[in-house]
N, CA, C and O atoms as CSV, one atom per row, in Angstrom:
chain,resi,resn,atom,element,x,y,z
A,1,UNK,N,N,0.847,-1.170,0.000
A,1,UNK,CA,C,0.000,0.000,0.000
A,1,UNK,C,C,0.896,1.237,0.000
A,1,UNK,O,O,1.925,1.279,0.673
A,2,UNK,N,N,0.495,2.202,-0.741
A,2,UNK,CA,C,1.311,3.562,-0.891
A,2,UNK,C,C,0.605,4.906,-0.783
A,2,UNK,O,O,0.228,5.515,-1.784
A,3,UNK,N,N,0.403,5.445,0.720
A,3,UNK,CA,C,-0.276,6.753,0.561
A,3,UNK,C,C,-0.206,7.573,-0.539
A,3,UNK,O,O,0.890,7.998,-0.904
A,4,UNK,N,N,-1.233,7.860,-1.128
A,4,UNK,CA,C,-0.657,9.132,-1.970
A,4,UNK,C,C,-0.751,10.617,-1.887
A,4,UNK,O,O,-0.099,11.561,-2.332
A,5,UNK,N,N,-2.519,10.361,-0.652
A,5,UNK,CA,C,-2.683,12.162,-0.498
A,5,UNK,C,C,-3.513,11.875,1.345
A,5,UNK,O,O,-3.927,10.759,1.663
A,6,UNK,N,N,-3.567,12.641,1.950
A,6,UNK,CA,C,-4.222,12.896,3.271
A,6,UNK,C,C,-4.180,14.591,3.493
A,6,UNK,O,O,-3.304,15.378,3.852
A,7,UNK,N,N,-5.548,14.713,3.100
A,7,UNK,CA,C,-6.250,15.731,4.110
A,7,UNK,C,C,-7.324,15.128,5.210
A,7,UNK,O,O,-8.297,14.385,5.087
A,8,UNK,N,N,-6.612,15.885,6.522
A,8,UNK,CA,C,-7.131,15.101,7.667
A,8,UNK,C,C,-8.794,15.456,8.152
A,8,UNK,O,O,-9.126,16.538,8.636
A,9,UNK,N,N,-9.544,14.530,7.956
A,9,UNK,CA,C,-10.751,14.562,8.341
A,9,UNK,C,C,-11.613,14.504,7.048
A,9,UNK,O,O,-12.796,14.164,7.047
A,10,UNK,N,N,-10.841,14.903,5.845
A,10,UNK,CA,C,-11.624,14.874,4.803
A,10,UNK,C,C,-11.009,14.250,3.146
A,10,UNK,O,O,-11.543,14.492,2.064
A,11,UNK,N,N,-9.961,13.545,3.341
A,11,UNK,CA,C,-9.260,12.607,2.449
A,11,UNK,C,C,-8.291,11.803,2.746
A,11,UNK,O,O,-7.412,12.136,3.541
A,12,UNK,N,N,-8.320,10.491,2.076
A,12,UNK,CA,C,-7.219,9.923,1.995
A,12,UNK,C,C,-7.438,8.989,0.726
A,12,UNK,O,O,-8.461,8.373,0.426
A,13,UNK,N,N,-6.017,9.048,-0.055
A,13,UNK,CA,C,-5.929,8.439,-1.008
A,13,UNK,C,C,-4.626,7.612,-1.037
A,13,UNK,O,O,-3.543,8.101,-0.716
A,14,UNK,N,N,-4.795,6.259,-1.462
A,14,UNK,CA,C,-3.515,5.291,-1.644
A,14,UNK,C,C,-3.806,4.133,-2.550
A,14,UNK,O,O,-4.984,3.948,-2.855
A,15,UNK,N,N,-2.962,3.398,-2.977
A,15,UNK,CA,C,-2.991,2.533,-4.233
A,15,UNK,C,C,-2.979,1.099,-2.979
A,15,UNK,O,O,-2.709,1.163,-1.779
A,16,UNK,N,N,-3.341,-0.011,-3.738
A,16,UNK,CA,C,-3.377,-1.073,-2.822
A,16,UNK,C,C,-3.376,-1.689,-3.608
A,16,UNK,O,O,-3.612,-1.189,-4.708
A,17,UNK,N,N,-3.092,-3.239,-3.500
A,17,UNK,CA,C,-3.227,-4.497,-4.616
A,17,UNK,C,C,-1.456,-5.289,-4.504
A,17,UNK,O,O,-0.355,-5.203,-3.960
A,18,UNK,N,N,-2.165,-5.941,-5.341
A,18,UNK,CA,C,-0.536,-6.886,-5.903
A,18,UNK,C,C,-0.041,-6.003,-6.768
A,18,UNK,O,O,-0.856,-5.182,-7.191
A,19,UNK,N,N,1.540,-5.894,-7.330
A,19,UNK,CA,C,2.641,-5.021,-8.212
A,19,UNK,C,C,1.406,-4.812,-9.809
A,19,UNK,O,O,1.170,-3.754,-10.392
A,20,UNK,N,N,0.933,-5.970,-10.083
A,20,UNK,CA,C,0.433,-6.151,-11.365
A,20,UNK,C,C,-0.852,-5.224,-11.629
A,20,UNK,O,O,-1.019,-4.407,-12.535
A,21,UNK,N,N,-1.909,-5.667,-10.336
A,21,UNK,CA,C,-3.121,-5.106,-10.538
A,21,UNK,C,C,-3.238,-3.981,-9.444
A,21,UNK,O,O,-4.254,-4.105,-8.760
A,22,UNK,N,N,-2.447,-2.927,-9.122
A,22,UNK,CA,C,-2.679,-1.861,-8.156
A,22,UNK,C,C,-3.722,-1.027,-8.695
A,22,UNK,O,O,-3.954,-0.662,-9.847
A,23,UNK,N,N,-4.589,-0.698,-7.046
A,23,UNK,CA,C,-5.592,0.346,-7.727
A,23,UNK,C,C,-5.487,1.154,-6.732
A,23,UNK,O,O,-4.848,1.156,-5.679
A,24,UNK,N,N,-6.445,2.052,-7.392
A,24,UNK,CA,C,-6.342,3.500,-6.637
A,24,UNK,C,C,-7.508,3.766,-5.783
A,24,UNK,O,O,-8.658,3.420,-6.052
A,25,UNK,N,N,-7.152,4.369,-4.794
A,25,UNK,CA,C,-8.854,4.194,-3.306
A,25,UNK,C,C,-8.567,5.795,-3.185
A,25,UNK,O,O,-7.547,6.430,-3.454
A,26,UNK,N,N,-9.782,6.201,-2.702
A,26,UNK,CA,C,-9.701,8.026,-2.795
A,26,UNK,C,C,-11.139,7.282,-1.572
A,26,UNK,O,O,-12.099,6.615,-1.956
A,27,UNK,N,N,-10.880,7.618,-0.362
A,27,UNK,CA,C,-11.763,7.758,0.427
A,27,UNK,C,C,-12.026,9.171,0.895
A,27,UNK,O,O,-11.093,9.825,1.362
A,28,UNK,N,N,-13.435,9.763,0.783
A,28,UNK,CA,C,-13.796,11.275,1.297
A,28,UNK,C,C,-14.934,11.385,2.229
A,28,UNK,O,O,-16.031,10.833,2.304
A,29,UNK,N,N,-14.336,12.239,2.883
A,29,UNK,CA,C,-15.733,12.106,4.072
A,29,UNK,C,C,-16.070,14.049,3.731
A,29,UNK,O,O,-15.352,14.878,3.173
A,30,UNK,N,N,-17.349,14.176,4.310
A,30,UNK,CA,C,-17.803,15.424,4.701
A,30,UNK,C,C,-18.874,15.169,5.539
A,30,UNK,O,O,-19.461,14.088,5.564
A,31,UNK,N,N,-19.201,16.308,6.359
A,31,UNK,CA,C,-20.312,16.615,6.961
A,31,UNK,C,C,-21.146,16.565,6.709
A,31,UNK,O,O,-21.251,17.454,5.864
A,32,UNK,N,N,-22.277,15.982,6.835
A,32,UNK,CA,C,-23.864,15.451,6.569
A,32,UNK,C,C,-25.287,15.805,7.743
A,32,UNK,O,O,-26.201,15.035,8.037
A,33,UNK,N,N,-25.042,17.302,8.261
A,33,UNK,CA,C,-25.533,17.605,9.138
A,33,UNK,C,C,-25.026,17.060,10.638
A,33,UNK,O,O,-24.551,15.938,10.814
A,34,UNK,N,N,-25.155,17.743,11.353
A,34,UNK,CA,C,-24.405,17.205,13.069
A,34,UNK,C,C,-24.588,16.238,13.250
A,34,UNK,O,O,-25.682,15.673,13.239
A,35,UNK,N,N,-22.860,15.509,13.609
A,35,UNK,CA,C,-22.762,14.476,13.743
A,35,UNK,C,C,-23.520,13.204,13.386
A,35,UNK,O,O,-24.069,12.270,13.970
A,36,UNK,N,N,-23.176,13.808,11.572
A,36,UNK,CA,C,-23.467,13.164,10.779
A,36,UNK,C,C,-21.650,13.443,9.361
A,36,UNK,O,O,-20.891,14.331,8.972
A,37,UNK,N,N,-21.905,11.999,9.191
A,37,UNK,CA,C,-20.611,12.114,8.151
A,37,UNK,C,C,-21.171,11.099,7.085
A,37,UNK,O,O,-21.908,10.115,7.160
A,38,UNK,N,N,-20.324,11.936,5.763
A,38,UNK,CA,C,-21.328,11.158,4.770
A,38,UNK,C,C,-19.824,10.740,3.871
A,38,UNK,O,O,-19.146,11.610,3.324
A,39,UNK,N,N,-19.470,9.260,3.843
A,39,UNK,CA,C,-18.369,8.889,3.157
A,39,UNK,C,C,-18.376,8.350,2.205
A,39,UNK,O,O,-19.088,7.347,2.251
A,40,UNK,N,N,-17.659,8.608,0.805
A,40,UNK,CA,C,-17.405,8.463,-0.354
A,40,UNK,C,C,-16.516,7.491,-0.677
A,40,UNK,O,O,-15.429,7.594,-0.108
A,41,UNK,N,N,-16.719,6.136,-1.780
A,41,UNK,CA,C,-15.226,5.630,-1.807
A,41,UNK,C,C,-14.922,4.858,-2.974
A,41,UNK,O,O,-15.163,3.684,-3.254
A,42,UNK,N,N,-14.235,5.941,-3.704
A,42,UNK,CA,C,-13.968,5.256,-4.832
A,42,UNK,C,C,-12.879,4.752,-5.349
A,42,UNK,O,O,-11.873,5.375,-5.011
A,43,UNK,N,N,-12.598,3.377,-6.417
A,43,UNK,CA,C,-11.506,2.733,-6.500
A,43,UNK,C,C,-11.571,2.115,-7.774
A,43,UNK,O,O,-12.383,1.437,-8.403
A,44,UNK,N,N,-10.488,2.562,-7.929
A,44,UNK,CA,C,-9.905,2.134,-9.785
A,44,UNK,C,C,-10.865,1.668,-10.417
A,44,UNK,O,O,-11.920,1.473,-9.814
A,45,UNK,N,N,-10.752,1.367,-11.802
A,45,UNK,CA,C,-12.363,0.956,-13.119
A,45,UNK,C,C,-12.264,-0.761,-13.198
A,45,UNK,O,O,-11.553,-1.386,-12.411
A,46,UNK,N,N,-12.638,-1.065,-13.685
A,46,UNK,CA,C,-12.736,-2.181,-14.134
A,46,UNK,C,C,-13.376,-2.198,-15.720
A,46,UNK,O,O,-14.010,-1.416,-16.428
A,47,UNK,N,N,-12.907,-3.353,-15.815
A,47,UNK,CA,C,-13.551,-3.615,-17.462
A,47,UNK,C,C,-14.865,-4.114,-17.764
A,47,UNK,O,O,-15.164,-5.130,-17.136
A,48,UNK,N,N,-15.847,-3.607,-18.667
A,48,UNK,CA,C,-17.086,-3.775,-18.935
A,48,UNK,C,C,-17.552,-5.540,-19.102
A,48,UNK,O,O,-18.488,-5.811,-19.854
A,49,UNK,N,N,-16.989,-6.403,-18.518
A,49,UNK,CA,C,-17.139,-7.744,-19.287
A,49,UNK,C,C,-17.634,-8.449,-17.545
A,49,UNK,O,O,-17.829,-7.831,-16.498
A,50,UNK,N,N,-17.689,-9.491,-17.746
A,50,UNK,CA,C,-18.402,-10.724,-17.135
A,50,UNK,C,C,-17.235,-10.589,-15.584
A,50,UNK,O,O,-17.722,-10.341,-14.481
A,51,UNK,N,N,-15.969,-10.764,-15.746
A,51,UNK,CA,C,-14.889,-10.284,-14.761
A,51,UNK,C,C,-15.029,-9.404,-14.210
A,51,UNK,O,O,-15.163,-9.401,-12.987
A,52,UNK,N,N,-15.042,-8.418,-14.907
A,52,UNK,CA,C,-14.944,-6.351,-14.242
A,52,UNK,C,C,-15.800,-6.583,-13.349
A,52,UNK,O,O,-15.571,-6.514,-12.142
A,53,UNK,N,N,-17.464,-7.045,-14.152
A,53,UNK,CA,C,-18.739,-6.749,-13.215
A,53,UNK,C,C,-18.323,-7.612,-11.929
A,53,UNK,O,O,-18.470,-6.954,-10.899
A,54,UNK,N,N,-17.957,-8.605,-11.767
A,54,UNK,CA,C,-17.876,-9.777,-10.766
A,54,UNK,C,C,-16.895,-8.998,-10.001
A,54,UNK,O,O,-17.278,-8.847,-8.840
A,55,UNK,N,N,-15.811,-8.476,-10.241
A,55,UNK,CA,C,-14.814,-7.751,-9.568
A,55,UNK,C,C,-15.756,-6.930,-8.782
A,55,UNK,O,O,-15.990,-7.286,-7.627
A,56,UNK,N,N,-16.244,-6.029,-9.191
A,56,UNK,CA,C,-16.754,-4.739,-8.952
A,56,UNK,C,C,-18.016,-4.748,-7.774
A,56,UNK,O,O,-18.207,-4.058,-6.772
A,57,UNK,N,N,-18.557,-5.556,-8.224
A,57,UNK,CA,C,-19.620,-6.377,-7.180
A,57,UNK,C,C,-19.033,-6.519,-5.953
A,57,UNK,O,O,-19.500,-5.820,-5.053
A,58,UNK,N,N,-17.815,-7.499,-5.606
A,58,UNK,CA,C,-17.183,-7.786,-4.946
A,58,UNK,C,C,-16.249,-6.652,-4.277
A,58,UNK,O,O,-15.532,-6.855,-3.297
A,59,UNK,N,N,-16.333,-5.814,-4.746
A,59,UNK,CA,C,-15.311,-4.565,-4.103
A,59,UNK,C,C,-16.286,-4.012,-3.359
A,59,UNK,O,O,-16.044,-3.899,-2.158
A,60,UNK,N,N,-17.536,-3.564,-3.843
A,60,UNK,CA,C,-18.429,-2.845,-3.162
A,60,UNK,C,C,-19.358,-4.057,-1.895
A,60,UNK,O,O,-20.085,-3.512,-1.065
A,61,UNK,N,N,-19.282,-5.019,-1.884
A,61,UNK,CA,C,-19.502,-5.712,-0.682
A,61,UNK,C,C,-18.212,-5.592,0.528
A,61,UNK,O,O,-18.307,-5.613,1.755
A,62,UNK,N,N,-16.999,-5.460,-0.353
A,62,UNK,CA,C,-16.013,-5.419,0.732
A,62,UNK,C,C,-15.943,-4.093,1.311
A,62,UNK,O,O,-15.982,-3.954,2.533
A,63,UNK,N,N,-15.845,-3.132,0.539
A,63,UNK,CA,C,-16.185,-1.818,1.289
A,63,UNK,C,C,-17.254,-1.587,2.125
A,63,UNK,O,O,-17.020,-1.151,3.252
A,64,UNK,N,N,-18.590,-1.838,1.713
A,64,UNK,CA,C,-19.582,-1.835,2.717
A,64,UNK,C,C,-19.286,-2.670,4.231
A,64,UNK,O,O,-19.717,-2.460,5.364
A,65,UNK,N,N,-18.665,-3.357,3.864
A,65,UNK,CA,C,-18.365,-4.635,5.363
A,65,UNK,C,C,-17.059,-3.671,6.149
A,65,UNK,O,O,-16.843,-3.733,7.360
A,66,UNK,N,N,-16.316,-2.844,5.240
A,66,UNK,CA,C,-15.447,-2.217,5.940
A,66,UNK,C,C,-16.011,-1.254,6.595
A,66,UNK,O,O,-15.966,-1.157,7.821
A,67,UNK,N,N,-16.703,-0.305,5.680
A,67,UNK,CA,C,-17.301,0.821,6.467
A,67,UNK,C,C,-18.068,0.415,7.950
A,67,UNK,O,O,-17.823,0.920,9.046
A,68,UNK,N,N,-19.199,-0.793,7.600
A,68,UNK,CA,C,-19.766,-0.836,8.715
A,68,UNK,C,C,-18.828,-1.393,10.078
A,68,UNK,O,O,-19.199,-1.366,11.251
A,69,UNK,N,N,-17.814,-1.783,9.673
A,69,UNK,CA,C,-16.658,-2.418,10.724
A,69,UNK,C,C,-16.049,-1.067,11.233
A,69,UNK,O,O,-15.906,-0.964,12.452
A,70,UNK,N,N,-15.706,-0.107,10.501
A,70,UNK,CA,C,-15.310,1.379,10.827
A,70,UNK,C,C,-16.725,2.163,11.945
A,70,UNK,O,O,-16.625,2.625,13.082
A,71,UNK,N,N,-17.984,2.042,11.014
A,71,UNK,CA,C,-18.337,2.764,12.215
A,71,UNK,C,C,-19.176,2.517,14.017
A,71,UNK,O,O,-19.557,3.332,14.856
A,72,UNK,N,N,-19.172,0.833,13.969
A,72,UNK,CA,C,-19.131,0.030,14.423
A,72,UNK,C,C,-18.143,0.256,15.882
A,72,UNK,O,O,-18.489,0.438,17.049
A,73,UNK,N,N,-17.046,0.174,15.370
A,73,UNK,CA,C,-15.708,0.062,15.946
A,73,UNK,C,C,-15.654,1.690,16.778
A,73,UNK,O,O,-15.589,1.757,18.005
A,74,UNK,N,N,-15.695,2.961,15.865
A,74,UNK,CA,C,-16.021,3.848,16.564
A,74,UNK,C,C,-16.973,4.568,16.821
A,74,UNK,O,O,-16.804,5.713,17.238
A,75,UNK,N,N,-18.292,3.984,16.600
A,75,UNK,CA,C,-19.262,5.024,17.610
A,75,UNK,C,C,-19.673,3.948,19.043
A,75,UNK,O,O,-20.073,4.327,20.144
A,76,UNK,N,N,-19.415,2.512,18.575
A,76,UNK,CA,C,-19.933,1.800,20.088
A,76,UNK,C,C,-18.545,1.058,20.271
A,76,UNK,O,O,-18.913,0.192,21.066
A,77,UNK,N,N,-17.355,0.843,20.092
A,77,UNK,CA,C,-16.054,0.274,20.070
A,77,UNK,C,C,-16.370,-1.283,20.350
A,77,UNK,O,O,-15.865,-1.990,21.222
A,78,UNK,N,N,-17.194,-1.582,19.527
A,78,UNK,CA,C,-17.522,-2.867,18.661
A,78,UNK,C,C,-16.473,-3.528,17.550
A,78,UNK,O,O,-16.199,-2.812,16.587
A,79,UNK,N,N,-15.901,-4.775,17.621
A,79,UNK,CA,C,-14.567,-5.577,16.693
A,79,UNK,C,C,-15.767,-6.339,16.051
A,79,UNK,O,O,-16.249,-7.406,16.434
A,80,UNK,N,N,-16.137,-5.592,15.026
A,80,UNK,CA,C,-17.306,-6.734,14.106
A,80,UNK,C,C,-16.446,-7.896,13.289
A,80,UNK,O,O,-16.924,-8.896,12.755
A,81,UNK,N,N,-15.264,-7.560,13.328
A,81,UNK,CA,C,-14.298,-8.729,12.365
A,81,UNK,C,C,-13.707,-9.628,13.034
A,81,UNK,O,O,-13.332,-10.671,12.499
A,82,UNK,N,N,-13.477,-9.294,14.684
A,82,UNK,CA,C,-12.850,-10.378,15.891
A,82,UNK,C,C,-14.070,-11.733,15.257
A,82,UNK,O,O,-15.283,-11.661,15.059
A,83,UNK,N,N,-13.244,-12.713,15.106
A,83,UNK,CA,C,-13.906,-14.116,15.062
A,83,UNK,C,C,-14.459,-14.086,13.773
A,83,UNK,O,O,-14.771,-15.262,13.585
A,84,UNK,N,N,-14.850,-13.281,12.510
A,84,UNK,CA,C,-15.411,-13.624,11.580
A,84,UNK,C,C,-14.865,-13.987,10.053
A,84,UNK,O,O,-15.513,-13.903,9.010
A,85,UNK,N,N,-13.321,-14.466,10.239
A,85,UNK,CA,C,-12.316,-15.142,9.279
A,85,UNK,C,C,-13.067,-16.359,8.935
A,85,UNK,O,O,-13.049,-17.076,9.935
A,86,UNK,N,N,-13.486,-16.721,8.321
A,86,UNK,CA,C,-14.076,-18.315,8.562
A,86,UNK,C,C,-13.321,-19.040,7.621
A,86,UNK,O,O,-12.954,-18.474,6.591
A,87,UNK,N,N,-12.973,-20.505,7.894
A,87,UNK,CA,C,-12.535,-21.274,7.215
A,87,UNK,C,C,-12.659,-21.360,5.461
A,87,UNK,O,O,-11.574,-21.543,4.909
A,88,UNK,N,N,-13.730,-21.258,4.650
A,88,UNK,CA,C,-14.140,-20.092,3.774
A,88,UNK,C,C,-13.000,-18.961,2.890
A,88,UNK,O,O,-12.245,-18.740,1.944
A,89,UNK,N,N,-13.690,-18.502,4.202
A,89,UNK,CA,C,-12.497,-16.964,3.411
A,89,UNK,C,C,-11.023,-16.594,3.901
A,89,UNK,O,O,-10.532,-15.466,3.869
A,90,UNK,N,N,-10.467,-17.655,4.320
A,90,UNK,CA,C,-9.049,-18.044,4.296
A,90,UNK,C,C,-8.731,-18.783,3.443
A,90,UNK,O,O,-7.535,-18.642,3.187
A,91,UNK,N,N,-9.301,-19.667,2.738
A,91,UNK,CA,C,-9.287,-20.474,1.466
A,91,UNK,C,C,-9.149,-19.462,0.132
A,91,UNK,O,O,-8.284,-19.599,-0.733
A,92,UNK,N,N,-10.266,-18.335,0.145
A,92,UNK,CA,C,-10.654,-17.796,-0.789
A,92,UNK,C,C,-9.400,-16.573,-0.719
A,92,UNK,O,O,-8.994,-16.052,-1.758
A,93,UNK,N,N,-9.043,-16.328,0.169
A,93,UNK,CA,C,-7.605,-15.109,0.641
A,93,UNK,C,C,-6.604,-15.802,0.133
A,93,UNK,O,O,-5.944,-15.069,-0.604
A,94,UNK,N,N,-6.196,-16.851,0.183
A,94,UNK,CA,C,-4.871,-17.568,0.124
A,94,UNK,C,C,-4.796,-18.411,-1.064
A,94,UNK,O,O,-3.902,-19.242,-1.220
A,95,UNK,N,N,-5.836,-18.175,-1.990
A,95,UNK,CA,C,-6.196,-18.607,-3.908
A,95,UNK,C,C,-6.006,-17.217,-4.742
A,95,UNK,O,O,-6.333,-17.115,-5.924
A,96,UNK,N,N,-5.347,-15.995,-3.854
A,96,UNK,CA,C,-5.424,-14.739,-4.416
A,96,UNK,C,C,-6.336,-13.887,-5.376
A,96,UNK,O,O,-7.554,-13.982,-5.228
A,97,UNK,N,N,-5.970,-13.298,-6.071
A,97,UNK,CA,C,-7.143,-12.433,-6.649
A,97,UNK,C,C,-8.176,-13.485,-7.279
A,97,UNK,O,O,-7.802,-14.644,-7.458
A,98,UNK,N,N,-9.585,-13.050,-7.644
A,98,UNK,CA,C,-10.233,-13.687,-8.122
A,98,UNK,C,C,-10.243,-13.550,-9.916
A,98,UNK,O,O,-11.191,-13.874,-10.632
A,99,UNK,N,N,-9.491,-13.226,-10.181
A,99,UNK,CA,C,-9.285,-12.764,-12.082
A,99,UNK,C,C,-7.912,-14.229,-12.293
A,99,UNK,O,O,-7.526,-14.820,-13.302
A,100,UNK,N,N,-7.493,-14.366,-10.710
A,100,UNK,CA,C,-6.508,-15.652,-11.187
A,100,UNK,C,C,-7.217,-16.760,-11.191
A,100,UNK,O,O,-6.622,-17.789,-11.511
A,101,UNK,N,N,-8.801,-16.844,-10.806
A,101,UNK,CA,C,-9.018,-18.525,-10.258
A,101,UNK,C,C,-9.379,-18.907,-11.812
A,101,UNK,O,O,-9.655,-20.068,-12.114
């Protein structure tokens, strides 16, 4: 992972991935009325075909599971991810990207 930009409270951007397929994450937050925050998060394209979509699908389930683990963690200091590795998705982590299976 390689920071590329941080403004504090309201950006951060860094590339993530394997050497081959790095992408780019631009997470943005702003204010959404008091104590309210409304976060943005976007990450590299994908290609219009049967892969991209399946990729893409899959990115936006993982972000959603992150976010809610983020605000989870800090508004009630809740570990929604303590214990939820499952046998599963250590299989599916350790077969690497899914464009290789």
């Amino acid at each position: 992972m390689k920071i590329l930009d941080v403004v504090p409270e309201h950006r951060l951007v860094f590339t993530w991935g394997v050497a081959e397929q790095e992408t780019r994450v631009t997470i943005e937050m702003e204010t959404d009325g008091p104590g309210t925050t409304a976060v943005t998060v976007t990450e590299g394209s994908w290609e219009p075909d049967e892969a991209g979509i399946k990729s893409y699908g899959g990115q936006i389930q993982g972000w959603t599971s992150v976010l809610f683990c983020l605000k989870a963690s800090l508004e009630h200091d809740i570990d929604l991810r303590k214990g939820s590795i499952t046998r599963r998705h250590r299989e599916l982590i350790s077969a690497g990207p899914a464009s290789k299976r």
